[in-house]
C-alpha positions in Angstrom: -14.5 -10.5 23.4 -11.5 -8.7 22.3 -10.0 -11.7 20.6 -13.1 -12.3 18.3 -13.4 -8.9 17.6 -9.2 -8.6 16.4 -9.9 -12.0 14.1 -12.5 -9.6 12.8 -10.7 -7.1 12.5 -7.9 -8.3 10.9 -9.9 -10.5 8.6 -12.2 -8.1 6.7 -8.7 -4.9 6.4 -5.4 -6.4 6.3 -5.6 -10.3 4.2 -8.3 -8.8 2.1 -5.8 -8.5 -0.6 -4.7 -11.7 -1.3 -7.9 -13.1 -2.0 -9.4 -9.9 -3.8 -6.5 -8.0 -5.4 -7.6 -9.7 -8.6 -11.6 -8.8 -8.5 -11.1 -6.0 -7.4 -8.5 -4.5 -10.3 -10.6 -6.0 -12.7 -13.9 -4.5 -11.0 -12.2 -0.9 -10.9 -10.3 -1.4 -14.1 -6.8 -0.5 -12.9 -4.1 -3.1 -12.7 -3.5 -5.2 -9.8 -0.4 -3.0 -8.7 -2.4 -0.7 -8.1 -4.8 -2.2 -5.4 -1.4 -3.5 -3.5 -0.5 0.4 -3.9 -3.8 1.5 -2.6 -3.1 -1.2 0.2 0.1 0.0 0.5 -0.7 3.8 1.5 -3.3 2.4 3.8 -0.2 0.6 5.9 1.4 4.2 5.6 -1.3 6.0 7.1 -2.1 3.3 9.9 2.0 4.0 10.9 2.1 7.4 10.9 -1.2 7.5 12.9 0.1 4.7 15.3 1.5 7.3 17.9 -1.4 8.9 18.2 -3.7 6.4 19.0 -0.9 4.6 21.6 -1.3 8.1 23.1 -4.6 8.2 23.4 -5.1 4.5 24.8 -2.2 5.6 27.2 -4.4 8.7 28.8 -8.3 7.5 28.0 -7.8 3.4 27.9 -8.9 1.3 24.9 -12.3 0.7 24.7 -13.5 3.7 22.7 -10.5 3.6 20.4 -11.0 0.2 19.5 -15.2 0.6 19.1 -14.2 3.4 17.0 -12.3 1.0 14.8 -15.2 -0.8 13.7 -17.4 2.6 12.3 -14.2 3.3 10.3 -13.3 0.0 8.7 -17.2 -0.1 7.9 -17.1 2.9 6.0 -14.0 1.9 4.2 -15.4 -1.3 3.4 -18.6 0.2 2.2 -16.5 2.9 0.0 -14.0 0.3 -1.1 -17.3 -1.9 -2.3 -18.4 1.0 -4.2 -15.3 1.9 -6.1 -15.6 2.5 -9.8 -12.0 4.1 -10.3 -8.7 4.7 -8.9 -9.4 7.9 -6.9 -12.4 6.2 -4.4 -9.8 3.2 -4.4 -7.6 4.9 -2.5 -9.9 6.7 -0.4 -11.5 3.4 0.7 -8.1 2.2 1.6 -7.0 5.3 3.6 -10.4 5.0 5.9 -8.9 1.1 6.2 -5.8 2.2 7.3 -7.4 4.6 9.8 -9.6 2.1 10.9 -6.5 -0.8 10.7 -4.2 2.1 13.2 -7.4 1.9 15.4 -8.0 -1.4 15.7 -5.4 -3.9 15.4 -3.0 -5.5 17.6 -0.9 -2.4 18.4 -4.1 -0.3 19.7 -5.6 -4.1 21.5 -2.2 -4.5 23.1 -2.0 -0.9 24.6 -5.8 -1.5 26.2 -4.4 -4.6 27.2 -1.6 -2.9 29.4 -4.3 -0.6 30.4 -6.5 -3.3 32.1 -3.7 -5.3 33.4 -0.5 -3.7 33.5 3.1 -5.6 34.0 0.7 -8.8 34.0 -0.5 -8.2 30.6 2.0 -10.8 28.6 -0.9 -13.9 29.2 -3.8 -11.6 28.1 -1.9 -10.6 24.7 -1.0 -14.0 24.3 -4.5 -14.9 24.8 -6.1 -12.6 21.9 -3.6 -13.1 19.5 -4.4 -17.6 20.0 -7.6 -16.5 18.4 -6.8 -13.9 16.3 -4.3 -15.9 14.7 -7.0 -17.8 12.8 -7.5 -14.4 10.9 -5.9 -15.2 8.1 -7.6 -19.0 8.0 -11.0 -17.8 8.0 -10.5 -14.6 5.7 -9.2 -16.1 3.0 -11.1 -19.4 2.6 -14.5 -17.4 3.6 -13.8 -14.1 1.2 -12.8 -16.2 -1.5 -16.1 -18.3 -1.0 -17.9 -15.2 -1.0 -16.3 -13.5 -3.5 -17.4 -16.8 -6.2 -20.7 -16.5 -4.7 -22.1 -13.3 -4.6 -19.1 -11.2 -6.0 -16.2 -8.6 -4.3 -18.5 -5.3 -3.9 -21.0 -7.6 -1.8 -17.8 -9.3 0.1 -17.2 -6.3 0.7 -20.5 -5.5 2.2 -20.8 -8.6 4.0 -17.5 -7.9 5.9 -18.5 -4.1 7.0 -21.9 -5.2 8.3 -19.9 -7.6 10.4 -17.5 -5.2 12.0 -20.5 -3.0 12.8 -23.1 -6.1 14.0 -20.0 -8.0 15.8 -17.4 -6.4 16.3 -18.5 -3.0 17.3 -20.4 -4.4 19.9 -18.1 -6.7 21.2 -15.2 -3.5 21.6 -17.7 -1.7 23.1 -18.5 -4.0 26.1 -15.0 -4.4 26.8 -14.3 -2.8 31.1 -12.4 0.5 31.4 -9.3 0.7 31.7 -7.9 -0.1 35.4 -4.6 1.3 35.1 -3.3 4.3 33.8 -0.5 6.2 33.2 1.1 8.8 35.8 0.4 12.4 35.2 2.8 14.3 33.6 3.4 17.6 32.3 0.9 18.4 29.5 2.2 17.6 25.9 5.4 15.9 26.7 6.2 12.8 24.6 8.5 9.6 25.6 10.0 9.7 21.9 13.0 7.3 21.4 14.0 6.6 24.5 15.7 4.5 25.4 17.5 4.8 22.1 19.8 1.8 21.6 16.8 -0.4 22.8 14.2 1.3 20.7 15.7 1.5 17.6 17.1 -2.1 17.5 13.5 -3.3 18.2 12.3 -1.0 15.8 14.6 -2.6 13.5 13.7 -6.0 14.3 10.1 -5.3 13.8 10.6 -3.9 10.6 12.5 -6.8 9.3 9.9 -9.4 11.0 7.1 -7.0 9.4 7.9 -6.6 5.7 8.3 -10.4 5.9 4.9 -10.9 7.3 3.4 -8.0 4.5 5.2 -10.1 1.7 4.0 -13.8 2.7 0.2 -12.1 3.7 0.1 -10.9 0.0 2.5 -13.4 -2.2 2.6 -16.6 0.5 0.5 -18.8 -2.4 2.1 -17.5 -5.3 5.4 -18.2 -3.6 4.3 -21.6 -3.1 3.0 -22.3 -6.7 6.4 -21.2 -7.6 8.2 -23.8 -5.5 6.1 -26.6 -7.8 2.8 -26.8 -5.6 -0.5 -26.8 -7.7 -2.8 -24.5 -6.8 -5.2 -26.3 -4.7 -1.9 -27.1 -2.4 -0.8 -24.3 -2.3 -3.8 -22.4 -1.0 -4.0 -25.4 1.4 -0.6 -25.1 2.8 -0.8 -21.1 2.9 -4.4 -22.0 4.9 -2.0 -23.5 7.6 -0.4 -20.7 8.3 -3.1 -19.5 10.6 -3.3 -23.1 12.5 1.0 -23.2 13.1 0.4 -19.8 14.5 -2.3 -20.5 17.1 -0.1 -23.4 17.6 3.0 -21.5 18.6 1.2 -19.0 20.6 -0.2 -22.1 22.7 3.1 -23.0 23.6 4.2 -19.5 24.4 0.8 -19.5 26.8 1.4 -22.9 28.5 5.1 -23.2 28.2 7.5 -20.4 26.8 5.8 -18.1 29.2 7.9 -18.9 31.6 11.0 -17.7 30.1 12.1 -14.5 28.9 10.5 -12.6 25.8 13.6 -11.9 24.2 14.6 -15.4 24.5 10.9 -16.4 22.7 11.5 -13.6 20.0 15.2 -14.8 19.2 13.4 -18.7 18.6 10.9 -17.3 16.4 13.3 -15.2 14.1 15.0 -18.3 13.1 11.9 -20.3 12.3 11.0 -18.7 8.9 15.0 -19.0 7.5 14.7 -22.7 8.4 11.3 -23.0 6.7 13.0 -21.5 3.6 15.6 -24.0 3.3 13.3 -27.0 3.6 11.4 -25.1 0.6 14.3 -24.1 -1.4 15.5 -27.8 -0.7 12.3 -29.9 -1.0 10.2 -27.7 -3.4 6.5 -28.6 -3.4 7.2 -31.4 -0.7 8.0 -28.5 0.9 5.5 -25.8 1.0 3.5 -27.4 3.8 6.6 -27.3 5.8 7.8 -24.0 5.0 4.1 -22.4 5.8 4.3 -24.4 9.1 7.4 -22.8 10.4 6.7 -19.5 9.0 3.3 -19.5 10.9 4.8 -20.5 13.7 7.4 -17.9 13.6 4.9 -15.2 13.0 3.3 -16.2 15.4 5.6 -16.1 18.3 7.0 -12.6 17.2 3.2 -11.1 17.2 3.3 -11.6 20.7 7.0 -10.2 21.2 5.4 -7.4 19.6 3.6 -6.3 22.6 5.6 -8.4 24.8 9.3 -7.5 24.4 8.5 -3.8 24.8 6.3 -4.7 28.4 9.0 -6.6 29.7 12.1 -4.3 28.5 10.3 -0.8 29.9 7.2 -1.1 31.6 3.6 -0.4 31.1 4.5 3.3 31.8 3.2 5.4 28.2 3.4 1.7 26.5 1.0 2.7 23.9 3.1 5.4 22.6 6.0 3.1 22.4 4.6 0.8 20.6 3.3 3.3 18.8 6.4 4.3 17.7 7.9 0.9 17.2 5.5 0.0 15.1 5.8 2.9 13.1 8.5 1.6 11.0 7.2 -2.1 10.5 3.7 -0.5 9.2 5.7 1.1 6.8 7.6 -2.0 6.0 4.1 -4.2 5.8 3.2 -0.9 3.4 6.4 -1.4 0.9 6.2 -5.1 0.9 3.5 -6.6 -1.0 5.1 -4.2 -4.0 8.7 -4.9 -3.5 8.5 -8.5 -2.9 6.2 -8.8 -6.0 8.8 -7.0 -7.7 11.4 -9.2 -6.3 9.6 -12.8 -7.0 9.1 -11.6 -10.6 13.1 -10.7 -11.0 14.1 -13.7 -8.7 11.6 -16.4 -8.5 11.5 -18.7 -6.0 15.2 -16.9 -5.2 13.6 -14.4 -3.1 12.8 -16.5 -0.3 16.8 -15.7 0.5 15.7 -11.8 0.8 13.4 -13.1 3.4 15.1 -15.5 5.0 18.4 -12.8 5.2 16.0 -10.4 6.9 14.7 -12.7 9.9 18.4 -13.8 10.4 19.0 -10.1 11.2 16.5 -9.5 13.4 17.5 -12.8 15.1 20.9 -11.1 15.3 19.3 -7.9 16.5 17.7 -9.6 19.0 21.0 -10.9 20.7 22.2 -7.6 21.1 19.3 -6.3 23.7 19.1 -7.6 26.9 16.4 -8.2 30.0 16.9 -4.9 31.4 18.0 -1.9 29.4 20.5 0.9 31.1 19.0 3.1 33.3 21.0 5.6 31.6 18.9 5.6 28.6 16.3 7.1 30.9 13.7 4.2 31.1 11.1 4.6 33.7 10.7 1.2 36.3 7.4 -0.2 35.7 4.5 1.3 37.7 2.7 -0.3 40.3 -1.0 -1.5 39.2 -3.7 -0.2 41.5 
């Protein structure tokens, strides 16, 4: 249930843009910088509210939080489908990124280590082999949409799945089985353990603006290389196959090593992706989509992963929360940037990327299975 409803999720909020950036700039009459600026503040506002929700996952569970998700990235749908004009443009997005802070991985990975604890690595693996088709079925289905009926009815037809599909799907998920300790009221974990928090925030970051940049520019970048356009939208619609992929070896076989040691794979996958492509051009794209899925997809689950494994379930959606606070506001700077950078730098910018997921592979190396208990981390708790 939960991994239908986070393809949902992420299908009809986050790759929206790269099928109806376009439509939608014409429909409003802004330009199209402005729609990725619109999407951009939405990935703002889902970071700074990431926290919050962790928080409230941590002390109530999942279930309502993530049914909640659905109402809101319905209404933003709705109000996104009736925009005329920059002002409701942004509005509709804001209620997206509300609903995106609610509902995505971060706030499905916190219920997760609500339900099952330090056992939760499988389960998050699990969702995200579904979810990782998100990006296949959005873009080939809004597109299809959007030639037949138009983007306001897309639209539409996207909210009224999140409330007839998704909404009920979140709320027949079980309550929450494990919870955290009490503790005195209103105290926060903040950045503790620094050294291991801030270098995974880092990390994140870097692995993030990467995955904002290729979600908005990926068949663009491609076109660029020398593909036409029908290959390149059929190489970028492999993305979402190479990551199921990838997370079905991490479930059958990687599982059995270290997260760190997954993570520190998958960083080096998308810098060896852009060297075929920057090599091979066009013969290339398929390749370089490949790996980059497959990278993507492996540090998705070291998102919710690497933090389990390096301090616990104990107030894990508040870490995350925190950790993902940055790379939200990475994803929120990238589709802008990185369009500014392709236009400056052509198919040049692929070194930007590749640079970036070589230093979070070098981030990587620097943390280790079990942080200092110095740094104050708590031992995992025992599941009841």
């Amino acid at each position: 249930m939960l991994g239908i409803a986070q393809t949902l999720a992420w299908a009809s909020s986050y790759y929206l843009p790269a099928v109806l950036a376009g439509p939608i700039a014409a429909g409003t009459g802004v330009a199209p910088a402005w729609v990725f600026g619109a999407f951009s503040v939405s990935l703002l506002i889902a970071a700074v509210a990431g926290p919050y929700v962790g928080r409230t996952i941590d002390r109530r569970g999942g279930r309502g939080v993530l049914a909640l998700s659905n109402i809101v990235l319905a209404v933003g749908l709705f109000a996104l489908a009736g925009a005329s004009g920059p002002v409701v443009l942004f509005a509709a997005w804001a209620i997206l990124g509300l609903g995106m802070a609610l509902g995505l991985y971060d706030a499905a990975f916190a219920a997760l280590a609500c339900f099952y604890g330090t056992r939760a690595r499988g389960p998050i693996t699990g969702i995200t082999l579904m979810a990782g088709f998100a990006s296949t079925v959005s873009w080939p289905l809004t597109s299809l949409l959007n030639g037949a009926v138009g983007w306001r009815e897309t639209c539409l037809v996207w909210g009224v799945l999140n409330l007839g599909v998704g909404l009920p799907l979140n709320a027949l998920l079980p309550r929450a089985t494990i919870r955290t300790p009490a503790r005195g009221a209103g105290r926060r974990v903040g950045w503790h353990p620094r050294r291991e928090m801030w270098l995974l925030a880092f990390v994140f970051a870097a692995a993030w603006f990467v995955t904002g940049a290729m979600a908005a520019h990926l068949p663009d970048l491609l076109e660029r290389a020398g593909a036409t356009p029908f290959a390149a939208i059929a190489a970028a619609a492999m993305v979402g196959p190479a990551q199921v992929a990838a997370r079905l070896l991490e479930f059958i076989a990687l599982r059995r090593i270290h997260p760190l040691v997954s993570a520190r794979i998958a960083a080096t996958l998308h810098p060896i992706g852009a060297a075929v492509l920057a090599g091979a051009g066009p013969v290339g794209a398929a390749a370089f989509a490949i790996l980059y899925g497959a990278g993507n997809g492996l540090l998705t689950i070291a998102r919710g992963t690497v933090p389990l494994a390096l301090f616990g379930p104990n107030d894990y959606g508040e870490r995350t929360g925190l950790l993902g606070a940055p790379a939200r506001a990475a994803q929120a700077l990238a589709p802008l940037l990185f369009g500014l950078m392709l236009s400056a730098m052509g198919l040049g910018v692929i070194l930007v990327s590749g640079g970036l997921c070589l230093a979070a592979f070098a981030a990587l190396l620097c943390l280790h299975a079990k942080p200092s208990a110095a740094d104050g981390t708590q031992p995992a708790r025992k599941e009841s």
